[in-house]
N, C-alpha and C positions, 0 to 999 in steps of 0.2 A: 504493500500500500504506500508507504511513503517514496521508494525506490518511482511510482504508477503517480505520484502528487509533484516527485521533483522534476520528472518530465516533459507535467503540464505546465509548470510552473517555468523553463526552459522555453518549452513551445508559445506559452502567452506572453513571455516577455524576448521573444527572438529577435527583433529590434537593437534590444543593445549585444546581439552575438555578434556582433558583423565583425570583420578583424581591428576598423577603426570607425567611430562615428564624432561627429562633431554635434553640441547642443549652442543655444542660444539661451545662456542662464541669466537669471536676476533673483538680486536679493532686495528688499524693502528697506528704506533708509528713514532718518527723519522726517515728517511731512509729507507721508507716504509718495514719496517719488520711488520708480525703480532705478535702480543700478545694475544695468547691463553689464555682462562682461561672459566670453565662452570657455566654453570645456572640450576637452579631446578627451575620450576613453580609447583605451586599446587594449584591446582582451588578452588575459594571460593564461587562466582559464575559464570552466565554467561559470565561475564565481568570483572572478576578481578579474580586478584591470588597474591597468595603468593609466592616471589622469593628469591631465595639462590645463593648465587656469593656462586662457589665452587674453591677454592685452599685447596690442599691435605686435610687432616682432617676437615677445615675449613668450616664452610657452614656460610655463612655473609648474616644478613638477611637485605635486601630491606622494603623499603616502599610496600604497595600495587603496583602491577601493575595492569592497566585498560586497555582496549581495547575501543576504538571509530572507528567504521570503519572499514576501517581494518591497524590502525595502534595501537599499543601496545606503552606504556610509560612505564618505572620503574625507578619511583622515588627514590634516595638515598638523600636524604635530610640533613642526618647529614653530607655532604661532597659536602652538594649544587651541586649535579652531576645529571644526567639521564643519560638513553639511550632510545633511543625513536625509532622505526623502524617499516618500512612495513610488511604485512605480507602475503608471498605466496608459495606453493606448498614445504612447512615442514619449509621453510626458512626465515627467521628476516635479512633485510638489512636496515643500516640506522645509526645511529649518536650518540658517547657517549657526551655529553657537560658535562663540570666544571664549578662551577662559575655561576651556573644557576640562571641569577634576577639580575647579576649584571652586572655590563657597559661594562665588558671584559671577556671574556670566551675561554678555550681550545675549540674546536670541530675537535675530527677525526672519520672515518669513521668504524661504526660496523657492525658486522654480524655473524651469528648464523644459525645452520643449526642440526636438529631434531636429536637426539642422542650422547651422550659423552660414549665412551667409551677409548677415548685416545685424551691425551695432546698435543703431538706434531705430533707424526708419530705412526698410528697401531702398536701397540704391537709385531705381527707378523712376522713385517717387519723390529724391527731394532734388533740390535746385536752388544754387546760392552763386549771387554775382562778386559776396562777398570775400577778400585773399586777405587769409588771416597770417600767413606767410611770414615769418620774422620774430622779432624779440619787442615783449610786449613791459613796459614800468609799472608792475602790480602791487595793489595795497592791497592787504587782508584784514578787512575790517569785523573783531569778534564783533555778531549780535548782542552779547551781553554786557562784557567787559568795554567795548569799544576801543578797547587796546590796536594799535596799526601795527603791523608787518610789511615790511616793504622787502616785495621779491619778482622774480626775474622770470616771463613766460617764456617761452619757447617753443615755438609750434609749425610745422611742414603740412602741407594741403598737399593733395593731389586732387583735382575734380573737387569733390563735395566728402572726401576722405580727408578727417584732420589727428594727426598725431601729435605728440610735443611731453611737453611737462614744466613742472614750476620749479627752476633754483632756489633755494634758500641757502643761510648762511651754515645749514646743520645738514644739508641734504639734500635730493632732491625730491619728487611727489611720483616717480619712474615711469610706468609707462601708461602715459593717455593716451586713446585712443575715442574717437569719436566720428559726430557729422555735423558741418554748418548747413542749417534748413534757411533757406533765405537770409534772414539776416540771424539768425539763431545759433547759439552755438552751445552743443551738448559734448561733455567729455567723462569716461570715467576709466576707473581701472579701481582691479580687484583682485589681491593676493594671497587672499586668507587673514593678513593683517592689515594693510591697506585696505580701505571702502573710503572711494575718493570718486564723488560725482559732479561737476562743474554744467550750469545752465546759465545763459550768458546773450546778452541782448550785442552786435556790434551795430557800431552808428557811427559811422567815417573812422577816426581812428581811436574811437574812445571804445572801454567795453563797460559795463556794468551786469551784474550777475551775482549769484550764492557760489557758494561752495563748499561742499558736504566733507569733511575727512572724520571719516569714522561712523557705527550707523545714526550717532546723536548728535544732537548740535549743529550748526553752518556758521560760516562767516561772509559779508559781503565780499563784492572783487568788484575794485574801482582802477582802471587799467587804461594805459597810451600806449601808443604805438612809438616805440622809439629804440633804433637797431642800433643803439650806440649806449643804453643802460647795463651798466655792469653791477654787482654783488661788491658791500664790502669785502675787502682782503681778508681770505679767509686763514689765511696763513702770519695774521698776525693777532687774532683772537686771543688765543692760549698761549699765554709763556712765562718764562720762573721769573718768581718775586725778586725783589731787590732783598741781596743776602744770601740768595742759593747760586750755586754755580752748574750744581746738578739734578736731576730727577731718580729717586730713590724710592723703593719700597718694595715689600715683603708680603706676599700672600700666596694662600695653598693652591695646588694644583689638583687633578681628579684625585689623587693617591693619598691627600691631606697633606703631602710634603710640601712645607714651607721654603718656596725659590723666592730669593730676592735677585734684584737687577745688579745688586752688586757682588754677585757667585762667580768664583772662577770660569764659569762655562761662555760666564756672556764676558769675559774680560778681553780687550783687543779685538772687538767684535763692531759690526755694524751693525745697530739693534734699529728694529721699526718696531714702536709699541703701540698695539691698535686697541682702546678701548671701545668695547663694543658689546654687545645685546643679541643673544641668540630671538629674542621678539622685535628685532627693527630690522625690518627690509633693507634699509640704507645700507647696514653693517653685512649683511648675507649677500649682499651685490658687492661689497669690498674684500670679503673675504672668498667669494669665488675670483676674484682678480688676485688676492696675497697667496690663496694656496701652491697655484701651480707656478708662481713668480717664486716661491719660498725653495720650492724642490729645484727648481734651475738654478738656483744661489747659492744654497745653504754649503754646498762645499768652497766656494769663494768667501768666507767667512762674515755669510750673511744673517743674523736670528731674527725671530720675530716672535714678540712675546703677544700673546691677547691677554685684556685685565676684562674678564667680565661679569655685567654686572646684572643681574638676571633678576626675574620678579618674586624668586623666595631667595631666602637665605640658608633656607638647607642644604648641607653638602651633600646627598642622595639628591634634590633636585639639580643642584649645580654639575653632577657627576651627569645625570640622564643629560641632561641638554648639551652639552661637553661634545659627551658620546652619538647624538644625533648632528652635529654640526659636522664632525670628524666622517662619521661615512658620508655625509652628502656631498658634501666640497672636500674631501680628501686632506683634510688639514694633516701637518705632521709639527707643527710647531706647537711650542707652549703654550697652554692656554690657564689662566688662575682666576679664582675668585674675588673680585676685586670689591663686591658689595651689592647692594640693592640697586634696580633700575632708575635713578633720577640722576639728575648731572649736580645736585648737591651731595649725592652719594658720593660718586665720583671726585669732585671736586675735596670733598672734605679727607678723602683716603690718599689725595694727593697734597698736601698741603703746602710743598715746594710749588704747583702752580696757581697760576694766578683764581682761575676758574676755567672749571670745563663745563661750558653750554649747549652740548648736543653728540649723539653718538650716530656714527663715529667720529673721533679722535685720533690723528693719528700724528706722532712724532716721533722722529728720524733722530737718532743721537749717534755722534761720529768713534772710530775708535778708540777715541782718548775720552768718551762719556759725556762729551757735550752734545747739547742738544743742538740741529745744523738748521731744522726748521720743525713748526709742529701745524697740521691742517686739519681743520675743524668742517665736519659734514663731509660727504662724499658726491660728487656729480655720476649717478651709475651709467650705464648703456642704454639709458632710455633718452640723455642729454644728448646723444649724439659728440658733436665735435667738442662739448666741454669735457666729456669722458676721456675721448684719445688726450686731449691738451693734458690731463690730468698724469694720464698713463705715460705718455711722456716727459713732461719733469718730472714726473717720481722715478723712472727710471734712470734717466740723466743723473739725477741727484745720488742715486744709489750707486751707478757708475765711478762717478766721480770721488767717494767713501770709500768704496773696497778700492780704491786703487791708490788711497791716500798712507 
């Protein structure tokens, strides 16, 4: 009987057996707007597959997804998230949660339905004389607070197809993807930890619009068009107080062994030390560029220590997440405990620098233990040409240390 239940069960849901299929999913955000963003599955076996959160270039790989029943899980685990949903007649309805395991969790409403071939509205159907084309000078205006943020759009059109993303001085917002509808313009992207949906009115070269990051909350976007605004210098944010000559400290590793920076191992060395968060996208787009940069170095007497700063303080949860970062991106470099997820965390564990305002962090100290520069926020591969600029002075710089 059950062997006679699993077959039907197989056969009524034969739809997701195909070897790859593509959905068109959204999750429910504040003010019940959707947030579009797609999924690739690809069968591994009967019961599981391999899934892809897709934003523009982007394909973001999931945990396995399983099937019991007929409901479907896809675990994203390095952002403690799911989405977990029913499954009938081509269509996935059902629930993204955050936070998943622990006392308090987001949960809004998902859904996904057999085929992505457009983002917000058929292709066919929209039509915009508008070229959003260039670098836009944005304020992020909170609703509540009305505190401003001033950062840096960047966005590529093809047709009525617009990609891009927002700079800031800690990051960047990675990959949007959307459509300008006449003068309208919708963007989002969705990572398991990012929920980022932007709706946005242009009118010659001004914009005005919300902007959703995360499923509560918005902030206005009061924006010009001006291909000549740059970001303050992010590289000179973070640096040692007047009194320190160097950056110093001691914290445990998976194993609980206490490594400090100043161990025989890292001495005569060129160290990059990346403060980072296994829950920020920014830092998991840094550290898939520092892994396999680490193993072409590390015999030219390159190290790289991570301090990170996770959302418990347990060493069993600091171990697990360690250990999920390590198989995903292949890390072989040190990674320690360096405290709770805030940048006053951070900051206070470091008390030789001045303050650290955003992760990642990352600063370069030469073989003699000075620090040569330190960069705050990471531009990923969703910035396009700021990502290479980035990729090359770091590398230049790293050159130019091992050869010193």
């Amino acid at each position: 009987m059950k062997k006679l239940l699993f077959i039907l069960l197989i056969f009524q849901y034969s739809f997701i057996q195909a070897q790859t299929t593509r959905w068109r999913a959204a999750i429910k955000v504040d003010g019940g707007f959707s947030l579009p963003f797609g999924l690739e599955m690809q069968k591994k076996t009967e019961t599981s597959f391999q899934v892809y959160i897709l934003n523009g270039i982007e394909r973001f790989q999931t945990d396995d997804a399983t099937i019991i029943g007929d409901s479907l899980t896809i675990p994203i685990s390095l952002f403690d998230a799911e989405l977990v949903a029913k499954m009938s007649d081509k269509k996935l309805t059902g629930v993204y949660r955050k936070n998943k395991g622990r006392k308090s969790f987001i949960q809004t409403p998902f859904n996904a339905t057999l085929g992505y071939d457009y983002r917000f509205v058929p292709i066919q159907k929209i039509a915009s004389k508008v070229k959003l084309q260039g670098k836009w000078a944005t304020k992020f205006i909170n609703a509540t607070s009305k505190k401003v943020s001033e950062v840096v759009g960047i966005f590529q059109q093809k047709g009525n197809i617009v990609t891009g993303s927002f700079l800031t001085t800690t990051g960047d917002y990675r990959f949007l993807d959307g459509n300008m509808v006449g003068d309208s313009l919708f963007l989002s992207t969705f990572d398991g930890s990012h929920a980022v949906l932007v709706r946005a009115k242009i009118k010659g070269n001004k914009m005005t619009g919300i902007f959703k990051d995360d499923v509560l909350g918005y902030k206005m976007i009061e924006a010009q068009k001006d291909d000549k605004v740059e970001l303050a210098d992010v590289t000179k944010i973070t640096y040692l107080k007047e009194g320190f000559d160097k950056l110093n400290f001691t914290f445990p590793n998976e194993k609980g062994e206490k490594i400090s920076l100043s161990d025989d191992a890292f001495k005569g060395k060129v160290i990059v030390v990346q403060i980072l968060g296994s829950w920020c996208p920014n830092c998991m787009d840094e550290t898939t560029y520092l892994a396999p940069f680490y193993k072409k170095n590390k015999n030219k007497g390159l190290e790289i220590i991570g301090l990170a700063y996770e959302k418990n303080l347990d060493s069993l949860f600091f171990k697990t997440k360690m250990k999920l970062i390590r198989q995903r991106f292949g890390v072989e470099y040190t990674l320690l405990q360096g405290g709770i997820n805030s940048s006053d965390s951070a900051t206070d564990s470091l008390p030789m620098l001045n303050k650290v305002i955003g992760f990642p962090t990352t600063i370069v100290i030469d073989k003699r233990g000075k620090i040569r520069e330190t960069h705050t926020g990471f531009s990923g591969p969703g910035t396009g040409k700021y990502y290479t600029e980035f990729v090359n002075d770091f590398e230049r710089l790293i050159d130019k240390l091992l050869g010193e």
